[in-house]
C-alpha positions as CSV (number, residue, x, y, z in Angstrom):
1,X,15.3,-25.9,8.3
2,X,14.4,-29.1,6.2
3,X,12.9,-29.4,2.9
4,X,9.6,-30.5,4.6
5,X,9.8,-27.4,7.0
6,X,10.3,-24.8,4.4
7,X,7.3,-26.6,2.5
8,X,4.8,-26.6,5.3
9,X,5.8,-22.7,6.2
10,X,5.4,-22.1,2.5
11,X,1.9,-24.0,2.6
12,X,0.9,-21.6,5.6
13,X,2.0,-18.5,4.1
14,X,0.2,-19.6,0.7
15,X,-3.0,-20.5,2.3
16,X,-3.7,-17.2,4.6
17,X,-2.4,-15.1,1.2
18,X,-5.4,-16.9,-0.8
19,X,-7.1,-16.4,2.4
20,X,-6.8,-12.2,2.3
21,X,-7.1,-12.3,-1.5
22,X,-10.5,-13.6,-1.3
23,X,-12.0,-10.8,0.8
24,X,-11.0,-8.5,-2.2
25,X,-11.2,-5.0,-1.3
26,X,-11.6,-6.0,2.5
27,X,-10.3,-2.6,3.8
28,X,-12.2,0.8,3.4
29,X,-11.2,4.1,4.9
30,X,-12.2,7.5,4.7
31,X,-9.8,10.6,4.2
32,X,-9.9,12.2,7.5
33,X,-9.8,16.1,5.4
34,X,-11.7,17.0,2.2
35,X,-9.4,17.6,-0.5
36,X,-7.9,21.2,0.3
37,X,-6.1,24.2,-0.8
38,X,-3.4,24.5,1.8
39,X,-2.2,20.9,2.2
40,X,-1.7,20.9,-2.3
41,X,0.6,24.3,-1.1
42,X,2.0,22.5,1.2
43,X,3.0,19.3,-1.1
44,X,3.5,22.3,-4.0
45,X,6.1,24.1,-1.8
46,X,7.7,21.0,-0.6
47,X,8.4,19.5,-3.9
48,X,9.7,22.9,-5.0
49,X,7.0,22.6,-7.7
50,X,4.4,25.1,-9.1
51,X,2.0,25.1,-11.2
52,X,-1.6,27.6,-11.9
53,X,-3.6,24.7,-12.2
54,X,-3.1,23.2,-8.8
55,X,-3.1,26.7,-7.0
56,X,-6.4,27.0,-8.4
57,X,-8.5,24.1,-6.8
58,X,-7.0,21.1,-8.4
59,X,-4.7,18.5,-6.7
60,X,-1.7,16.6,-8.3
61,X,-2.4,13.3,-9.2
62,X,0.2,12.0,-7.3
63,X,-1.1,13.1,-4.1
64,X,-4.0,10.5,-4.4
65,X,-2.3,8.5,-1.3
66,X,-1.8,11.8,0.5
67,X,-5.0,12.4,1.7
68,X,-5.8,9.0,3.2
69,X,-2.7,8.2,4.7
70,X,-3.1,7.0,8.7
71,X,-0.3,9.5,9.8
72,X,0.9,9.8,13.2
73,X,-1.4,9.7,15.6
74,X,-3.6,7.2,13.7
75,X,-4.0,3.7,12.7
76,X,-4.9,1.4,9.4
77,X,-7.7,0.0,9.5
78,X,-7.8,-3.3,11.4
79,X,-9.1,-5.6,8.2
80,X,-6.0,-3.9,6.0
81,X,-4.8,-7.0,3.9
82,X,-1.3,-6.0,3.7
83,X,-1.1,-5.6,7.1
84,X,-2.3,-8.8,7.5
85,X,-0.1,-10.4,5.5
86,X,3.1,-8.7,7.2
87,X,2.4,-9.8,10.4
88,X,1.7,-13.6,8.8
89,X,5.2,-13.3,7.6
90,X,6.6,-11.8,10.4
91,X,5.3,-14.5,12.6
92,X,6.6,-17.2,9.8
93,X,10.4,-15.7,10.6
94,X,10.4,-13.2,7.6
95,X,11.2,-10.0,9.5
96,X,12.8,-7.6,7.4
97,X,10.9,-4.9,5.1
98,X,12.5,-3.5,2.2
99,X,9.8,-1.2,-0.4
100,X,10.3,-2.2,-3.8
101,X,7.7,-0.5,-6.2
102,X,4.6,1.6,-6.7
103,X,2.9,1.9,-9.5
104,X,0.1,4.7,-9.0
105,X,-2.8,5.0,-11.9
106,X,-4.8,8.1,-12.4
107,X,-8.2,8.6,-13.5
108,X,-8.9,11.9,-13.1
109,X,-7.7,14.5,-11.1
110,X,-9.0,15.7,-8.2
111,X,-10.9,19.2,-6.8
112,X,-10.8,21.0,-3.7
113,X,-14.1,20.0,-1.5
114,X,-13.8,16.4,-2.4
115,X,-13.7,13.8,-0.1
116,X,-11.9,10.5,-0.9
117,X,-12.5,7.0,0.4
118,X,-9.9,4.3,-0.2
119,X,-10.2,0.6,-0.2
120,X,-7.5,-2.0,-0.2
121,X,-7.1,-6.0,-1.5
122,X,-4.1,-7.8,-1.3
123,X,-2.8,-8.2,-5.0
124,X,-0.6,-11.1,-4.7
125,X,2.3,-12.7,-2.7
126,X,5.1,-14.5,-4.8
127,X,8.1,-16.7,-3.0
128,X,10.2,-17.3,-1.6
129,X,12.6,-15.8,-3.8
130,X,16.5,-15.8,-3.2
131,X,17.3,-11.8,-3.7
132,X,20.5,-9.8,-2.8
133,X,19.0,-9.1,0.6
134,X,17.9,-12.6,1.5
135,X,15.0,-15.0,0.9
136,X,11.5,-13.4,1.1
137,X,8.4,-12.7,-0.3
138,X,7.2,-10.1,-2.5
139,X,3.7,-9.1,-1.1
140,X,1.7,-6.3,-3.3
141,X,-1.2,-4.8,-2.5
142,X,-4.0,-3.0,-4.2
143,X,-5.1,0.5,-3.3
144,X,-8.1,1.7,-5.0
145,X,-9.4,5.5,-4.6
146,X,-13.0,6.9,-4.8
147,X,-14.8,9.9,-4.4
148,X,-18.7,8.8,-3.7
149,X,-18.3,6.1,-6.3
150,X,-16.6,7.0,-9.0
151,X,-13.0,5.4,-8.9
152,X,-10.4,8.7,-9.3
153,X,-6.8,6.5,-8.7
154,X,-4.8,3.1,-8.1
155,X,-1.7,2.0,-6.7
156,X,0.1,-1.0,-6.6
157,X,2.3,-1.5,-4.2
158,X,4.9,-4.2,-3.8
159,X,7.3,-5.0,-0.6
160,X,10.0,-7.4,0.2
161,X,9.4,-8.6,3.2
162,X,12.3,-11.1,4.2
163,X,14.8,-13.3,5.9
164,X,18.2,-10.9,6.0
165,X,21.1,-12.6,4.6
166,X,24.0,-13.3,6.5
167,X,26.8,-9.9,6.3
168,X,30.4,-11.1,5.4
């Protein structure tokens, strides 16, 4: 590919990510269950974990993502920015996906009964950078988490989404 080829791709995958980032929190979805005893059991007994507090109506933080979470059987919403900006670079020649980071913030934590609604913006897209795995982009997106409207949670989270390298 020449100079001015990479350039114009680069232009392309620049524009549609300013694109997405402008919608801001473009994508809303609603947990499909209320907050509930037996699934923080479940993610208690899983994790080999155990604690009073979340037997007693209360949910780990970090099950925030848990409870909105497509699963099978179900899709992301059709406006989901990330989404959206995977199948941009998919379609640019980037076709490889390789998670890199979450960073999850909590405001509170949450109580059996409540039902969460989640919303997600595209945070950025930075590239093309030359990593160990090829030449990609790093794409992160922003999930926010509310019950009514009070915001409970965040998450940031960050993919590689890339050319693969040649193997020796």
């Amino acid at each position: 590919m020449s100079t001015r080829q990479a350039d114009e791709r680069h232009d392309r995958i620049m524009a549609e990510a300013a694109r997405v980032q402008a919608l801001g929190e473009a994508s809303e979805s609603w947990a499909p269950y209320a907050v509930n005893q037996p699934t923080i059991g479940t993610w208690l007994d899983a994790l080999g974990y155990d604690n009073d507090r979340f037997r007693q109506g209360e949910a780990p933080p970090s099950m925030a993502q848990v409870w909105t979470m497509p699963g099978l059987g179900r899709r992301r919403p059709d406006d989901d920015p990330l989404h959206a900006m995977m199948e941009v670079l998919t379609a640019e020649g980037y076709t490889a996906v390789l998670g890199t980071n979450c960073e999850q913030t909590y405001e509170r934590y949450l109580r059996v009964g409540e039902e969460l609604r989640v919303t997600t913006a595209l945070d950025s897209v930075v590239g093309p950078k030359t990593t160990g795995m090829g030449i990609g982009y790093f794409v992160t997106s922003r999930n926010r988490w509310y019950v009514d409207d009070e915001h409970v949670a965040t998450m940031l989270f960050r993919v590689l989404k890339f050319v693969p390298g040649e193997r020796p």
